[in-house]
Each structure stands twice: as C-alpha cells, then as structure tokens.
N, C-alpha and C positions, 0 to 999 in steps of 0.2 A: 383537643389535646392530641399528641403525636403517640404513637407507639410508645409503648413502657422501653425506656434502655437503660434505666436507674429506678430505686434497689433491682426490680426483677433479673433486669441480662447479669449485672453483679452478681446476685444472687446464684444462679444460673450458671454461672461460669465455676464455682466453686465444686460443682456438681462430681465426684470422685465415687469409682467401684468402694463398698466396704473392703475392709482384708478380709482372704480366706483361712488366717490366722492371729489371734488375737487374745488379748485378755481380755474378759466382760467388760470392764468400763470400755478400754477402746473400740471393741466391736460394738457393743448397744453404743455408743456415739456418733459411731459412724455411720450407719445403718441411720441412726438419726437425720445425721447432718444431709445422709442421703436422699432422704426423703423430705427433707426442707427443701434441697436445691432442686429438685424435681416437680414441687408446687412451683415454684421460680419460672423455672422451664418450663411449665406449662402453659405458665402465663406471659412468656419473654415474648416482647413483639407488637402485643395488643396496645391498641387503648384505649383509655375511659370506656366509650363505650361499648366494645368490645366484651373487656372484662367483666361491664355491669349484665350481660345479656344470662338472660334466665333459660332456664332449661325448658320446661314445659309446664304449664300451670294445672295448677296451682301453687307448683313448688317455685319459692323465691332462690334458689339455686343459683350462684353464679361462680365464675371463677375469683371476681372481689370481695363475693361473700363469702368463700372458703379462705382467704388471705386475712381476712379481717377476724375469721374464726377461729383458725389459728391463732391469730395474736393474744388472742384471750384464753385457747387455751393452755397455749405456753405461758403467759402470765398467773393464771390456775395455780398450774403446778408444780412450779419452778418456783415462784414468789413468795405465792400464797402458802402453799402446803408445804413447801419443800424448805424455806427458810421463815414461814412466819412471818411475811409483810403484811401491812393491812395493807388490801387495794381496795379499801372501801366499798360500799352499799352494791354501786354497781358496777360491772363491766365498763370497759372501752367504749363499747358499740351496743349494751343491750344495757335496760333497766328494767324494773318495774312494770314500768309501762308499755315496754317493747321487749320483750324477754329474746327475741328472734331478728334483734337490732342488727345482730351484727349479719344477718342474710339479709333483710327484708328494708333495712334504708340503707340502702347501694346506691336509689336513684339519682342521688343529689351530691355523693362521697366525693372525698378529691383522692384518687384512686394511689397517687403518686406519694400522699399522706399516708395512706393507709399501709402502705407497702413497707415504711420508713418506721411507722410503729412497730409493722412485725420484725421487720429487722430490729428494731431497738431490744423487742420481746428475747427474742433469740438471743440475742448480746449479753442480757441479762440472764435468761436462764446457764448460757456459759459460764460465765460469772459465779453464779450462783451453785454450778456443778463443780467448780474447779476445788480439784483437789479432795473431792468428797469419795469415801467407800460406797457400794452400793447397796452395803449393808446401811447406811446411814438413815434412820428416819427422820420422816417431816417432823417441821413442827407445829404443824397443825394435824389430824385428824382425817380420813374421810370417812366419813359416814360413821366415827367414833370408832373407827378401830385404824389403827397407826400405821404408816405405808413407806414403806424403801424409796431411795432415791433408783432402786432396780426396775419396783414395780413399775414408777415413775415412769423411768426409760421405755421399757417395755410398752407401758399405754400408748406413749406419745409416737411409739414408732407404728404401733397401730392405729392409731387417731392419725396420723400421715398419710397411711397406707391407703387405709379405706376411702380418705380424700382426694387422693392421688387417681383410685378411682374414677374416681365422680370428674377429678379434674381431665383427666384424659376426654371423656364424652362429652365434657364442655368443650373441649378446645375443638372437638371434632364437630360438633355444633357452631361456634364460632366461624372458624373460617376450616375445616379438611382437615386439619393436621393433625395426622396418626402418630402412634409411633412411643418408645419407650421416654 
C-alpha cells in the first residue's frame, strides 16, 4: 500500500490554532477538532505498514491502533451516551472476545478503511453536537450518574491529548519525525 494521502493528509490539512477567545462550545470544539487533525498529522504520510508498527512489546501500540480507538471512542460518546444510539453488543474493532481489538488486530486491517470510519465517527459526533448546550445531558448514563455534552467535550479532548502523546513517539519510532 502507498503512503496514507486520504482521510489522513485531509484530515491533516484541517489542522487550525484553537481561538485565544471564545465561547465554551466554540473553544472545547476547537481544541477538539484540534486535536483530531493532529492524530491525522501524525499519521499523514505513512502506510499500512508503517501505521501497524508497535511500539515495544509487549504493548500492541500503534499509530492504526490509536485511529481505530478513537473511532470507538468517539462513537462512545457522541452516539451512544450523548444521543442514545444502540451501537450494539460490540465495538467496531473490539468484542467479547478481543476486548483490545481495536490495538491488537491491526495485523491484517485495511488501514485506509479504518481511517474512513473514524472520519465517518467524527462526522457523526458533529452532527450529533450541532446546536446542542453544553449544559445538555446524554441520554444515556455513565456509570449511573448523567453526564454533559461539556464533560463530554472535555474527556475527549483529553482522550486526544494523551494519544497524541503516544502518537508523537510512534511516529518517532516510525520513521524520525519529531515535532508538534
């Protein structure tokens, strides 16, 4: 497979400073969106196999497995919790039987598939955010006590962050590339 230039460089391209003024929704959005296009960019360039390379073992870590984990869980909390979709028994990429599906079967993924879901994810959770307060709660529950489309925002921009992380030392694993 050739280098990722579709969703990833798309993705990637979108990549914009948050404002240094703003209202809560538009800031946590942004700060959001920022932190999607940044996994994007992490990832711009590589392929398949690239993507699927693990970090150090025992940990199945890769930059396809943080794309595919994302997908899920933007699908989570956007979907499931935030509007009350069933997305049924199991994840995208994890079940039952693989609870760590979405890192640990990378070997075989079609990377360029995968990328096209979390974008669809994202698509959806916009969707699913437009127009709402951030007062708003799900309508589902976590863990039995009720949760804002704020907190929401909030996790998921730290559920990026910390990926973003990880995803930086992959890509420097990968092939060198440092850098914001």
């Amino acid at each position: 497979m050739a280098a990722m230039t579709s969703p990833a460089t798309a993705a990637a391209a979108l990549r914009t400073d948050p404002p240094l003024a703003a209202d809560e929704t538009t800031m946590l959005t942004a700060w959001l969106d920022f932190h999607r296009a940044t996994l994007a960019h992490k990832c711009e360039g590589l392929n398949a196999a690239q993507l699927r390379l693990r970090s150090v073992p025992p940990s199945s870590l890769s930059l396809l497995g943080l794309v595919r984990h994302m997908a899920e869980v933007e699908r989570f909390w956007f979907r499931a919790i935030l509007v009350g979709e069933d997305t049924g028994p199991d994840g995208l990429y994890w079940s039952k039987e693989h609870p760590d599906g979405d890192f640990d079967l990378v070997d075989t993924a079609d990377a360029e598939a995968d990328f096209a879901v979390w974008q669809g994810e994202i698509a959806a959770a916009r969707r699913a955010c437009a127009g709402l307060s951030p007062d708003t709660v799900g309508k589902r529950d976590r863990r039995g006590e009720p949760v804002t489309l704020r907190w929401i925002l909030m996790h998921m921009v730290e559920e990026y962050a910390r990926h973003n992380g990880h995803a930086d030392l992959l890509r420097e694993l990968v092939d060198g590339t440092t850098g914001e």
